[in-house]
N, C-alpha and C positions, 0 to 999 in steps of 0.2 A: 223039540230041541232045535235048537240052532246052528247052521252051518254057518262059519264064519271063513270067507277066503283071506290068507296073510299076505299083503302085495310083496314082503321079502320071500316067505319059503312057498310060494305059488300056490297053497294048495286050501281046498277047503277041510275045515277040521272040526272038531265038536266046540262048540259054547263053553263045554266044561275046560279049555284048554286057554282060555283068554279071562283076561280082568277089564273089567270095563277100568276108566281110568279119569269118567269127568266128560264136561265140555271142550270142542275145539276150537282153535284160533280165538284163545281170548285174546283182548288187547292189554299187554301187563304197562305197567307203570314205566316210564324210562326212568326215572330216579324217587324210587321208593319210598326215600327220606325226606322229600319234598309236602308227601299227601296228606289230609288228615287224618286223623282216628276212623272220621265216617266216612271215608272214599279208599280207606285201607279195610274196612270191613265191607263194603259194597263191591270192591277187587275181590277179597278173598273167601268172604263166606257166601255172597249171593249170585244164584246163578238163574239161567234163563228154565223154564219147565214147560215148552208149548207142546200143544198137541199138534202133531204131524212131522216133518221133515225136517231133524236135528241134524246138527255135526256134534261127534263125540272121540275122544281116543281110549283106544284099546290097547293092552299090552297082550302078548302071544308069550304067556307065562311059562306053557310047559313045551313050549317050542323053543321058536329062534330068542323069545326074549326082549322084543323089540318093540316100542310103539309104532302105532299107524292110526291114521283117520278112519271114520266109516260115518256111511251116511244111514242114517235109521228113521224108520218111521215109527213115532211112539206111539203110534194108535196099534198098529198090525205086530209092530217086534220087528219087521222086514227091514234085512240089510240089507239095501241098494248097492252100494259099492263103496270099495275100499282103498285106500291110496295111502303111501308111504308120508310119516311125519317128514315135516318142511317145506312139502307141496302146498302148494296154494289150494284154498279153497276147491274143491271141486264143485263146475258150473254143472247142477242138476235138472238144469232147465229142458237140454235136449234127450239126455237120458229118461228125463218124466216129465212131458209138456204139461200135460195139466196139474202137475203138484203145485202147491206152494211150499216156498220153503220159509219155515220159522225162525229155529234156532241159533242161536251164535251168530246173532245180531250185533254185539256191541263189537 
């Protein structure tokens, strides 16, 4: 099982308590109406699947309620860390020198 810490209610809590919620920091369209058929479906259905150090959001379903980022590694399941939506990116370079990071590239 997973602990999952929530950066709003501070605390670590069970996996069964959060909804995973997707990729982070996608880059969305500034005017939507502008794009094609196939750059409206490469936005909206296709996402990035690497292996090792993604960004993802998570909601705290039967808690506060609330999304937040986390940094996961899809090989282990391991949460690295977790930081409130709207923050920028977090840089996982000094927290884990030798990772590399995959995910949520675009």
């Amino acid at each position: 099982m997973l602990l999952i810490k929530c950066p709003y209610c501070e605390e670590e809590r069970s996996e069964l308590e959060f909804r995973a919620a997707g990729e982070a920091h996608i880059a969305r369209p500034q005017n939507i109406a502008d794009i094609t058929d196939e750059e409206f479906a490469d936005y909206f259905f296709l996402r990035d699947n690497p292996k090792g150090l993604i960004y993802e959001r998570w909601r705290h379903m039967h808690g506060c309620g609330r999304f937040f980022n986390a940094v996961r590694d899809s090989v282990s399941d391991k949460i690295y860390l977790t930081y409130k939506a709207g923050e920028p990116k977090a840089d996982v370079s000094a927290l884990l020198p030798n990772a590399v990071e995959k995910g949520a590239s675009k």
